[in-house]
N, C-alpha and C positions, 0 to 999 in steps of 0.2 A: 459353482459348477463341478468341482472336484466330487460335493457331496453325493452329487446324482448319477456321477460316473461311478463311485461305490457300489451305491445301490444298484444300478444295471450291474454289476460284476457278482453281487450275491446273488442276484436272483436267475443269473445265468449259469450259474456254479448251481444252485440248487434247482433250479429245472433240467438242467443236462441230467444229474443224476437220478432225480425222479422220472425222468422219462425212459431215462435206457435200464433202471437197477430191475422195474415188474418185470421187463420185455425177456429178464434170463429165464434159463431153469436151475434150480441148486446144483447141476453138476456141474455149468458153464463157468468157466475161470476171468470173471470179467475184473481188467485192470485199468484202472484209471490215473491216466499222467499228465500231469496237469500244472499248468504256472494260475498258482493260488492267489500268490501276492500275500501269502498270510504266515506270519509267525507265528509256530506253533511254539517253539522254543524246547529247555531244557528237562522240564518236568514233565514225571511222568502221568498219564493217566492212564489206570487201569483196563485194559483190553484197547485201549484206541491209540497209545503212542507207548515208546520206549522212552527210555530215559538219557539218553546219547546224541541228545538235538542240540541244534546251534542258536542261542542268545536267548530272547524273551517273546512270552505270548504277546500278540497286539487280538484286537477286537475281532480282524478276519480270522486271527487262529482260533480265536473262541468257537466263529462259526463256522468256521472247516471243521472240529472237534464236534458242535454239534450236529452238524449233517454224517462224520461218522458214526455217530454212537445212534443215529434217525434208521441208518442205512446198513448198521453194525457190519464196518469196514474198517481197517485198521491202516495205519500212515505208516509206510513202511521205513520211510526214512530212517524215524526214529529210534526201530530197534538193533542197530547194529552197531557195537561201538568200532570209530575209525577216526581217522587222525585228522584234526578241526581243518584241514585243507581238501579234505574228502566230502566234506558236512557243505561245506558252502555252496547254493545255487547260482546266485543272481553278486554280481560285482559293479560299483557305482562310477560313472564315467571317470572320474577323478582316481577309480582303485583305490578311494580310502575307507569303503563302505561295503562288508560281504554281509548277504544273508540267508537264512535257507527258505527261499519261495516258492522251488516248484518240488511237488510231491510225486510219491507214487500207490496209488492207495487198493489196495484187496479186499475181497472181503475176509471175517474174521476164520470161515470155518477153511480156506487157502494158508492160511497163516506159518503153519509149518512146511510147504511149498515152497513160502520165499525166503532164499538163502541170505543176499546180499541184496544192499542198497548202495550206493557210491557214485558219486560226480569222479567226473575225468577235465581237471580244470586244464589240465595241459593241452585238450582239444583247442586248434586253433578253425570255431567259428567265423570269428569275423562279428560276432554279436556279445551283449553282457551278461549272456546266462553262461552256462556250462553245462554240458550233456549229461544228464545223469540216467545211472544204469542199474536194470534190478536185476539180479541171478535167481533162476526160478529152477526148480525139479517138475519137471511135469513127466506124471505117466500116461500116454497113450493105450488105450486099450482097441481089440481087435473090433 
């Protein structure tokens, strides 16, 4: 059963994005925030993540990475280095288990737009994620 619940979770992750990414136009700043469930981890890869992420790839981060590089958007978490208590999303009922699961992704041509990526673990939800926050520059025009 777990295996089939994967599978509806990819393929809901990749139709969300295929149905809203045609519906822009290139000047619309469309951001996507999202609990992945997927390690992307420490390594970097070229135009799709920074190198300032938290632990190891698993298979969902394989395919978070490929629907970015499908949809050439970039995981913003990764590019800002900050201190491994900043990096952490998702904390395991016991608190013996962090890791970074939910993302915030741009596309790549926003890229110098997004300032900051960072959780605020000291938000008290009531839940076992942590609010994570992007700093954006956006210019309005007339």
């Amino acid at each position: 059963m777990p295996q089939l619940r994967t599978v509806q979770k990819k393929t809901l992750i990749n139709s969300t994005i295929c149905l809203k990414w045609p519906l822009n136009s290139a000047n619309e700043m469309i951001v996507l925030l999202e609990d992945f469930s997927a390690k992307v981890g420490s390594g970097k890869v070229k135009g799709i993540t920074g190198k300032y992420g938290l632990g190891n790839r698993n298979n969902r981060g394989d395919t978070l990475i490929e629907l970015s590089r499908a949809h050439e958007l970039i995981i913003g978490n990764n590019w800002f280095k900050q201190h491994p208590r900043r990096l952490w999303t998702w904390r395991s009922p016991g608190g013996n288990t962090y890791n970074q699961i939910d993302y915030i992704l741009v596309p790549k041509r926003f890229r110098n737009g997004l300032l900051s990526v960072k959780t605020r673990p000291g938000a008290d939800c009531n839940i076992d994620h942590v609010p994570v926050v992007g700093q954006f520059r956006i210019k309005l025009k007339r």
